[in-house]
Kinemage of the C-alpha trace (Angstrom):
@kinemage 1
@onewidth
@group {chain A} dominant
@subgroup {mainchain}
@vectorlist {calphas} color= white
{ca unk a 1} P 10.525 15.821 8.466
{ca unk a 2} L 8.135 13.503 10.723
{ca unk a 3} L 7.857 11.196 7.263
{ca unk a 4} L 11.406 10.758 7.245
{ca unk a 5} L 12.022 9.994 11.054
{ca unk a 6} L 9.294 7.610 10.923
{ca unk a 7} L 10.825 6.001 8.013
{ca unk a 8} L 14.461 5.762 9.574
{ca unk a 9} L 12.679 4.033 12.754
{ca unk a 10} L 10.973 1.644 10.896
{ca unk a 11} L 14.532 0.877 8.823
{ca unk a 12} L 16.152 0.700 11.981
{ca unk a 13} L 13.690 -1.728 13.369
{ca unk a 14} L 13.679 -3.745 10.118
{ca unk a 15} L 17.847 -3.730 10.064
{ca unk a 16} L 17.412 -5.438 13.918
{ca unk a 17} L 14.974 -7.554 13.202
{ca unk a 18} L 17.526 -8.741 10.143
{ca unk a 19} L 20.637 -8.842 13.178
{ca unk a 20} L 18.232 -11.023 14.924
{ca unk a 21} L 17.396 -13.547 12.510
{ca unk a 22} L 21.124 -13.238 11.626
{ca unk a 23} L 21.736 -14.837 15.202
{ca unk a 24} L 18.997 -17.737 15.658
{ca unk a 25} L 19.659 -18.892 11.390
{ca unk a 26} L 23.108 -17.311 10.042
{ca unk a 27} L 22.940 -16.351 6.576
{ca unk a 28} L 25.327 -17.340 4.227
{ca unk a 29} L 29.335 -17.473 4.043
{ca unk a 30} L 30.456 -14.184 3.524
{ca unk a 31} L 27.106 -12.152 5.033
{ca unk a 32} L 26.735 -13.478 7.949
{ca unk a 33} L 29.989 -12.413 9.922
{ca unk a 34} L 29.642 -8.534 7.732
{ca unk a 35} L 25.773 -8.096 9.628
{ca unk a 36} L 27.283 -9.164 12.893
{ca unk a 37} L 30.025 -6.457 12.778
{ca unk a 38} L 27.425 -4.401 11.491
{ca unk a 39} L 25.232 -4.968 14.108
{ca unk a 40} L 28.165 -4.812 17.218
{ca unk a 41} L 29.186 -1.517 15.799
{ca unk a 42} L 25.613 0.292 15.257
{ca unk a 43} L 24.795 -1.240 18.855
{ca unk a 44} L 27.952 0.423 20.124
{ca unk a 45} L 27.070 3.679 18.562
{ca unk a 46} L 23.381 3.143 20.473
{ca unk a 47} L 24.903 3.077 23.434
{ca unk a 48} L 27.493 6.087 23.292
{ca unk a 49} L 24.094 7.796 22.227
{ca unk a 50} L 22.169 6.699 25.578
{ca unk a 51} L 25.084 7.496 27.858
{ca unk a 52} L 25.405 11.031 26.351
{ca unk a 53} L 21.838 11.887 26.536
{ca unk a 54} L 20.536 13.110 29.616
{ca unk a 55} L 16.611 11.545 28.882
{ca unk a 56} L 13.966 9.454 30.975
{ca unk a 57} L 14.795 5.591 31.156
{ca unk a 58} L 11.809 4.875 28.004
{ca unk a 59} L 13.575 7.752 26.254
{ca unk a 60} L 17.210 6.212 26.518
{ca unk a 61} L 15.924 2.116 25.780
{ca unk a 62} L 14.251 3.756 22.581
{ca unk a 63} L 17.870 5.197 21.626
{ca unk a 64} L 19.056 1.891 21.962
{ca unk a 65} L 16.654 0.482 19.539
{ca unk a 66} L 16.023 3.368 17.658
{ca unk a 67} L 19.530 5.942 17.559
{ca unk a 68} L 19.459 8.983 16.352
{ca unk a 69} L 16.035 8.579 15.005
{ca unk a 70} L 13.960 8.907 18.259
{ca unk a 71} L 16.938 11.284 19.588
{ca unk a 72} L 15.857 13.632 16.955
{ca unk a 73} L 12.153 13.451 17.886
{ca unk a 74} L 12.591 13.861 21.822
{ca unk a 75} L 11.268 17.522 22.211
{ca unk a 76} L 13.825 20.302 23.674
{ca unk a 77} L 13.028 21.634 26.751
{ca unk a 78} L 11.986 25.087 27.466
{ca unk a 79} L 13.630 27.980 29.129
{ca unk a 80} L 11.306 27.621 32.093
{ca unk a 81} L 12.049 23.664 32.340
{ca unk a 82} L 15.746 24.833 32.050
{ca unk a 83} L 15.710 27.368 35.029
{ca unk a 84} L 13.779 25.178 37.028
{ca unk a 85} L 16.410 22.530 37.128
């Protein structure tokens, strides 16, 4: 299981890193305006994900970036934490 969230994270990062260069040098015609939607939409998603998650800051940037991917791997807390709060 930690094989396959590591592998979504890096996708995710590599998917970015392809918005990014999307931005400074559009790709061609018909790409270029499908990987900005793309990108506004999974962005929008990001951020539904941070505002529902009660996390640390570090925890809810990493969402951003990351979505479900690093949610997933953000430990539960325990009873004790639980009662405590």
């Amino acid at each position: 299981m930690k094989g396959l969230l590591w592998l979504g994270k890096v996708l995710a990062l590599l998917f970015w890193a392809v918005v990014a260069t999307n931005l400074v040098t559009p790709f061609v015609a018909p790409f270029h305006l499908a990987i900005n939607l793309g990108g506004a939409a999974l962005l929008l998603l990001h951020v539904l994900e941070a505002l529902t998650c009660k996390a640390r800051l570090a925890d809810r940037v990493l969402i951003l970036a990351l979505g479900a991917f690093h949610l997933q791997s953000i430990p539960t807390p325990t009873v004790r934490e639980i009662e405590h709060a």
